[in-house]
C-alpha positions, 0 to 999 in steps of 0.5 A: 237766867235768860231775859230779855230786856229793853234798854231804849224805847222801841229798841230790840229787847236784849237777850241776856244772862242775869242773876237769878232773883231772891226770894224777898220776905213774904215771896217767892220765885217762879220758874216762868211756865209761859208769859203772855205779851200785851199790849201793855207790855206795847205802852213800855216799850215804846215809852208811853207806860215809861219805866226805869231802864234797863228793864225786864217787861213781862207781867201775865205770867205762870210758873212753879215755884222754885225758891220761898222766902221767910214768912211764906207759909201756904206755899212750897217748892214745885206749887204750880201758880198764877199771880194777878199783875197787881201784886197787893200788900193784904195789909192796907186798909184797901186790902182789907176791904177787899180792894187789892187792885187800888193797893196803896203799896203794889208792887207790878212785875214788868212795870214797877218791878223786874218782869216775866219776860225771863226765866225766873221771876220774883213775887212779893206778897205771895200768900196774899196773891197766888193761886193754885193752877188747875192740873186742867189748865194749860200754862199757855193759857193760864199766862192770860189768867195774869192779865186779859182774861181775869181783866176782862172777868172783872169788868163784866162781873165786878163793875159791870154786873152783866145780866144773861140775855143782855147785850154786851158791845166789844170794841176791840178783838184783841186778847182781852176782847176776845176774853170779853167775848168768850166770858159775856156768851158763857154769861148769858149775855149775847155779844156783838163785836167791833173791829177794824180787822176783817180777820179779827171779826171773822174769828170772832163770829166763829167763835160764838159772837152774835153779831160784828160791825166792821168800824171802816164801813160806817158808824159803829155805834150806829150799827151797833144800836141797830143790831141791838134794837136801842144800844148795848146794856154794856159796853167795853172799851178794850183799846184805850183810844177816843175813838173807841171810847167814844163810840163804846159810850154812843153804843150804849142805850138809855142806863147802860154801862161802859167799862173802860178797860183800854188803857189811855197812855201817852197821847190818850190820857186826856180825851174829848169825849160826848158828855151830852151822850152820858148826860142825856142816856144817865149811862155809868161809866166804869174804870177797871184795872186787874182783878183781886186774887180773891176772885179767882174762884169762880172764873176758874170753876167756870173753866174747870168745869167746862163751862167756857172753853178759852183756849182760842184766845191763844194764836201764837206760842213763841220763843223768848228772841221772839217777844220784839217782833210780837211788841212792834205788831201792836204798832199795827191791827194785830192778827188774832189771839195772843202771844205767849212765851212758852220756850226760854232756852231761845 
């Protein structure tokens, strides 16, 4: 099979021919349909996620499977599925609680795991993490349902528990903040969006953001708390920065709630951040990471039926040689929407 694959932090991924996978005990194997590139696949490549090299990244993701291994037994060959990235057991006690995001035992393609930054990928724990792919929806958009956009459901609905009519503050219009957003409005919620990119805001506020604050003209937390009369009910923090950790917690008003979603690598790992402000507001501050296949359900029946429309989170549809030039974007603000892998032959 085609893959690319990184050999050196922030080194052109090689272009090269491996040996297709095997399906392992209890997996399958995918022809990979689309493969979305993240900013998390960003954190591998230039080492701040480090991962053992040579390595395939590669972990929001598509495909029909191609190969089944013993003890599969609701899939078959020519099932069109998406996986969340964290591959879950279903046999632990956190599994078995419901909880497969903290799994003792996951295994991450791209990360822990070869990647879908390839022709083929394999997926352990098929029965437990699969999901069926509506015919409805596109594999170029159903990559992000790996990644951003289920990541983005998990903090609203599962740690957050976003009420309608609340107000909900984005902090980053990246792929997962533009998921946020889309989600929140088709929530109830109304929306006010933070960015550094005039481009990015634009977007956003065309696509149905009540408000945006650009950050380089002032406060934005302040502007925030303006716009919406006290603070957000719920703020995300969708880069894993201090500086929009910081001001995602200011943003909030007196018990609101803040899902860091960002994720701190690298230099960010440890932040100062105003405990004063958590003291004082008494704010919740939620950590959130994927989100269990069991969940799946309802956000796809939301999009299965019409009810959110998040197809223009997709900007770019690129071929495999392109996924160096999409990784070295995110050394800079990034233009809108996300990339995604939908040609392998090139």
């Amino acid at each position: 099979m085609r893959a690319a694959r990184l050999t050196g932090w922030r080194q052109p991924l090689e272009i090269v021919r491996m040996d297709d996978p095997a399906p392992p005990v209890g997996g399958v194997v995918l022809k990979v349909l689309a493969s979305g590139i993240c900013r998390s696949d960003w954190h591998v490549w230039t080492g701040g996620d480090a991962v053992d090299l040579p390595h395939v990244p590669g972990h929001e993701y598509c495909g029909e499977v191609v190969a089944v291994g013993q003890g599969v037994s609701r899939w078959k060959a020519g099932d069109r599925v998406i996986a969340p990235f964290i591959l879950a057991c279903g046999a632990c006690p956190d599994c078995s609680a419901g909880h497969q995001t903290i799994c003792a035992n996951q295994v991450l393609p791209g990360f822990t795991a070869p990647g879908s930054f390839a022709e083929f990928v394999a997926v352990p724990h098929a029965d437990e993490n699969l999901t069926r792919l509506p015919d409805t929806i596109a594999p170029d958009l159903a990559a992000a349902f790996g990644c951003r956009v289920t990541t983005a459901w998990q903090a609203l609905t599962g740690r957050a528990a976003l009420k309608p009519g609340e107000w909900l503050a984005v902090f980053g219009c990246g792929g997962v903040g533009l998921s946020a957003m889309l989600l929140g409005r088709a929530l109830g919620a109304r929306v006010v969006v933070v960015d550094v990119v005039a481009e990015k805001l634009a977007h956003a506020k065309y696509l149905g953001a009540d408000a945006v604050v650009n950050a380089t003209e002032g406060n934005a937390a302040e502007a925030v708390r303006e716009i919406t009369q006290g603070g957000a009910h719920v703020a995300i923090e969708a880069l894993g920065i201090p500086a929009t950790t910081e001001a995602a917690l200011r943003a909030c008003r007196k018990l609101g709630r803040m899902v860091q979603i960002g994720m701190p690598a690298g230099d960010h790992t440890r932040m100062e951040l105003p405990w004063d402000v958590v003291y004082s507001g008494q704010l919740a501050i939620y950590g959130t990471r994927g989100m269990p296949a069991h969940r799946y359900a309802d956000l796809l029946n939301m999009v299965d039926g019409g009810l959110v429309d998040l197809s223009p989170i997709i900007a770019r549809r690129v071929a495999l040689s392109d996924a160096t030039t999409e990784l070295a974007a995110f050394d800079n603000a990034a233009p809108p929407g996300v990339a995604v892998i939908t040609d392998f032959a090139n």
